[in-house]
C-alpha positions in Angstrom: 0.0 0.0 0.0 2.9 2.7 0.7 4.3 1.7 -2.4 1.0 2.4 -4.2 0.2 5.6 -3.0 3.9 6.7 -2.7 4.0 7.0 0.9 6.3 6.2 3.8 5.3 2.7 5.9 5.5 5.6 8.8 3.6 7.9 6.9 0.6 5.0 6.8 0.8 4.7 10.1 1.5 7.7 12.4 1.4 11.2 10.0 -0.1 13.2 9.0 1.7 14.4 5.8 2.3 13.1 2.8 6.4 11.9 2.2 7.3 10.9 -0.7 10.1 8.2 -1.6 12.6 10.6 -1.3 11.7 12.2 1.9 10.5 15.4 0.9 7.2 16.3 2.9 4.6 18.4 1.5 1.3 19.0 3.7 -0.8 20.4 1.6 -2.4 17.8 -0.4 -4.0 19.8 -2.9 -0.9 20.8 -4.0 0.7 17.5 -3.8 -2.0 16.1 -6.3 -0.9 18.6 -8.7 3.0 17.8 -8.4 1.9 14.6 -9.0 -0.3 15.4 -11.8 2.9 17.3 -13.7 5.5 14.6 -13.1 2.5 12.8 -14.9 3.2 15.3 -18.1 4.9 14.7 -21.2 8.8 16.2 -20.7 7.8 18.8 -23.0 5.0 20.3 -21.0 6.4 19.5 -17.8 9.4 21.7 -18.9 6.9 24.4 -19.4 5.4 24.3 -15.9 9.1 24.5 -14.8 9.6 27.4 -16.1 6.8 29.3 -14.9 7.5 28.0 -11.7 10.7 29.1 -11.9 9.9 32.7 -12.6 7.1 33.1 -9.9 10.2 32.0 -7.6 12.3 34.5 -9.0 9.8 37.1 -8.4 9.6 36.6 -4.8 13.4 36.2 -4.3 13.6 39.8 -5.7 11.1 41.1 -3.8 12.7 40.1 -0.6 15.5 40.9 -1.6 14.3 44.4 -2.3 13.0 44.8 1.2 15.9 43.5 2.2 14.9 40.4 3.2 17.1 37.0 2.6 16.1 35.0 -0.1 15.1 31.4 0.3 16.9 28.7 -1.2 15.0 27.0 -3.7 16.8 23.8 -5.8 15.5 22.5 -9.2 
């Protein structure tokens, strides 16, 4: 079942978030289902949503960094 719904053994058991195979933890679900929908994509498409991701996270790493703020660290 944990394999089937990509889920820790733990994760069935005990928590409340979703973790993924790698370890990453996401708890909101509905966004979740639609990282899971993407990786679903063709590459071509999914290297669309990429790159608008990508510059909605650029816009807010300049933002903070205009009020002077840190900017997060985001890989990918």
């Amino acid at each position: 079942m944990a394999e089937l719904f990509d889920v820790s053994l733990d994760f069935l058991a005990f928590d409340d978030r979703k973790e993924t195979r790698n370890g990453a933890q996401i708890a909101d679900r509905e966004l979740l289902e639609k990282i899971q929908t993407i990786d679903r994509l063709p590459e071509a498409e999914k290297t669309t949503v990429n790159a608008v991701l990508n510059s909605f996270i650029l816009e807010e790493q300049f933002q903070r960094l205009a009020r002077g703020e840190k900017a997060r660290q985001v890989s990918g």
